[in-house]
N, C-alpha and C positions, 0 to 999 in steps of 0.2 A: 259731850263736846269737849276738841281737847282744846290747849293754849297754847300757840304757835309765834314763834318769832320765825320774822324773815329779815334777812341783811344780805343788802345788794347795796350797790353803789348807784346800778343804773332804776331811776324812778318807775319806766314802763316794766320792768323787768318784776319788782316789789307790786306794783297794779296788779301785774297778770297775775302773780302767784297768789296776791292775796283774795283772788277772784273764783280761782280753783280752790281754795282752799275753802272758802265760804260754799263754792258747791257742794263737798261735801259736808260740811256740819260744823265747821272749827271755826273757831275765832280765834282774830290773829291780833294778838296780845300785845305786839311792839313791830315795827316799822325801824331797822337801822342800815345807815346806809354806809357804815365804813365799821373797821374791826373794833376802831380805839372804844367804840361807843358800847360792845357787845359783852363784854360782863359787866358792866354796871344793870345794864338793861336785863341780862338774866339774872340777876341776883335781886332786883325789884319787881317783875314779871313773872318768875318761875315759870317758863313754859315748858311744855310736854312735850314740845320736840321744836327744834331749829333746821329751819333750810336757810343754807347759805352760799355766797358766792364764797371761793379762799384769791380771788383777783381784786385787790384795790389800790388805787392809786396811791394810797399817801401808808397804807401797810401792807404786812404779810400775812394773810391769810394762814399759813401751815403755823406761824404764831402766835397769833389769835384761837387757834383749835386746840396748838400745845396747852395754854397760861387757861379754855375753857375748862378740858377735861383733867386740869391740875388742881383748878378752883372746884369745879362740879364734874366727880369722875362719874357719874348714874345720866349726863346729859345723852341725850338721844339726838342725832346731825344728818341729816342728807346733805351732802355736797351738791351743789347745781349748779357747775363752772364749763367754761367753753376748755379747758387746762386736762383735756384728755391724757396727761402723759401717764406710763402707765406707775409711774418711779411716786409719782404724786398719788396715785390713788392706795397704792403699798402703802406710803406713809399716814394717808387719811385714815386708810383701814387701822394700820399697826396705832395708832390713838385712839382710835375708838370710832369715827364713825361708823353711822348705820348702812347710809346708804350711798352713790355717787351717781347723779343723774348729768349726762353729757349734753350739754348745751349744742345747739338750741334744743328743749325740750317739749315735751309735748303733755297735754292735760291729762291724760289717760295715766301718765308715766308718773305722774306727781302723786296723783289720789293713789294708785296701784301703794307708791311709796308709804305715805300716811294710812294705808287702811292696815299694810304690814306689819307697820311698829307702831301702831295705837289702836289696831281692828276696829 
């Protein structure tokens, strides 16, 4: 069983996932709903992989990802944003993400993700 954070802004969005996420076997380690809160929370939780929205209101997401994999460069991240652009997924990749799931997603799509980089 791995240790999963999730950070969304929106509440149903963090439900679903952590729904799917219990389907297959993981426990989800931290619940955040904006960027500022997200290293703190991975440096007290240690998860084994983060799905994230990079859309929030009050930050920036692509800087929230830079200041993660600057603090924890071994973090493993699915992106799960409506923000299909392809200029955005370049730069996700070029930091490190693992994976980019385009919103709206689907449960097949998540697990597929989680069973890839934690089998």
């Amino acid at each position: 069983m791995a240790k999963i954070m999730i950070v969304d802004n929106v509440a149903f969005e963090r439900v679903t996932l952590k729904d799917i996420v219990g389907q297959v076997g993981h426990e989800v380690v931290a619940e955040i709903n904006n960027g500022f809160d997200l290293l703190k929370a991975y440096k007290q939780t240690k998860p084994d992989f983060v799905i994230m929205d990079i859309t929030f209101p009050d930050d920036d997401g692509m800087e929230v990802l830079k200041e993660l994999f600057e603090n924890f460069p071994d973090a493993k991240v699915c992106i799960c944003t409506a923000m299909a652009q392809q200029a955005i997924i370049i730069q996700a990749v070029q930091l490190g993400v693992k994976d980019f799931i385009v919103k709206p997603y689907n449960a097949e799509r998540i697990k597929e993700s989680l069973k890839k980089y934690l089998g």
